[in-house]
N, C-alpha and C positions, 0 to 999 in steps of 0.2 A: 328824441325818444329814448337813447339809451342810456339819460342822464338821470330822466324819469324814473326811466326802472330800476337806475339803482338804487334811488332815494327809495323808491318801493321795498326793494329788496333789501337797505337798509332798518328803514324800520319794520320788518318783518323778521329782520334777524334779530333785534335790542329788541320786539316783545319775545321772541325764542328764551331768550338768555336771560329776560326778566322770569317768565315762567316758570322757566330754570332754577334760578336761583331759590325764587318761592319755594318751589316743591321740594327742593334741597333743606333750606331753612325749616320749614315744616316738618319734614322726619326728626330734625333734633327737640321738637316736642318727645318725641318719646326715648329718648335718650337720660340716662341722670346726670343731672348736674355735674358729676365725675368725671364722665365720658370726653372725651376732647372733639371739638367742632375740626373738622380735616378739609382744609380746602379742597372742593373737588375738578380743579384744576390741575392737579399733582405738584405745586408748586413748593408743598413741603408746610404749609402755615397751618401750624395747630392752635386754636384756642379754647379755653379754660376756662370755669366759672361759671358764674350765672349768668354775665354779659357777654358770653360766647357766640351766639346768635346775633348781638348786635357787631360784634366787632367780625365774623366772618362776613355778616352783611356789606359792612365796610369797607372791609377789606376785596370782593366781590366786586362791588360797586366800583369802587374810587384804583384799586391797587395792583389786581391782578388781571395783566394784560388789557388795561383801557389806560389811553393815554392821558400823563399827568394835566391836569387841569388848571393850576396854579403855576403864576412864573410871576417871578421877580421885575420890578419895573426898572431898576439899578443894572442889571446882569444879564438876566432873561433865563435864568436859571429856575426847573420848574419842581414842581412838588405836585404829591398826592393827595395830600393833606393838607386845609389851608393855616392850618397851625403851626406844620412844619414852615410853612411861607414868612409867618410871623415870628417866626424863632429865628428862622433865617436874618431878616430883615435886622431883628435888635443885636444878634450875636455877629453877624459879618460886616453890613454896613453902619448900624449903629444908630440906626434912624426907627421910630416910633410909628406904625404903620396910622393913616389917620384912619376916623373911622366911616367916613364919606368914603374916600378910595382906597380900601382896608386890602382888598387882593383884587387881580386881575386873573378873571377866570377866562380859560382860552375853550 
């Protein structure tokens, strides 16, 4: 039973925090484009532009405080980003990710 409830109370808190985010994202409709997107995590990430909404999304999502998703299958060393994984992979081991088993998301 109170393995149940966590799983309950898990995803009762990811749709909190999805909500969250939305209704965060949403006020920077009325923001100008000028304005800088400020994580409201206090974590210090400001973004800029017109794609500032997408990349705090992102950053939200993938970056601040949830854990990294992507690892290495050479290392096990992991990333946020599965780009970063792909960068990783041709600049330290040197190997071409294929695109069947392209990242390994945990």
């Amino acid at each position: 039973d109170e393995v149940f409830m966590s799983a309950q109370e898990a995803v009762g808190a990811h749709r909190d925090t999805q909500e969250l985010i939305n209704l965060w994202l949403s006020q920077l409709n009325e923001l100008s484009v000028t304005d800088p997107a400020i994580c409201p995590n206090m974590c210090g990430r400001k973004y800029r532009g017109e794609k500032r909404k997408y990349h705090l999304k992102r950053h939200l999502t993938n970056e601040c405080g949830v854990p990294k998703k992507f690892q290495c299958h050479m290392c096990f060393k992991r990333f946020a980003q599965d780009y970063n994984l792909k960068s990783h992979l041709l600049m330290v081991h040197k190997q071409i990710p294929s695109p069947r088993n392209r990242f390994r998301i945990i």
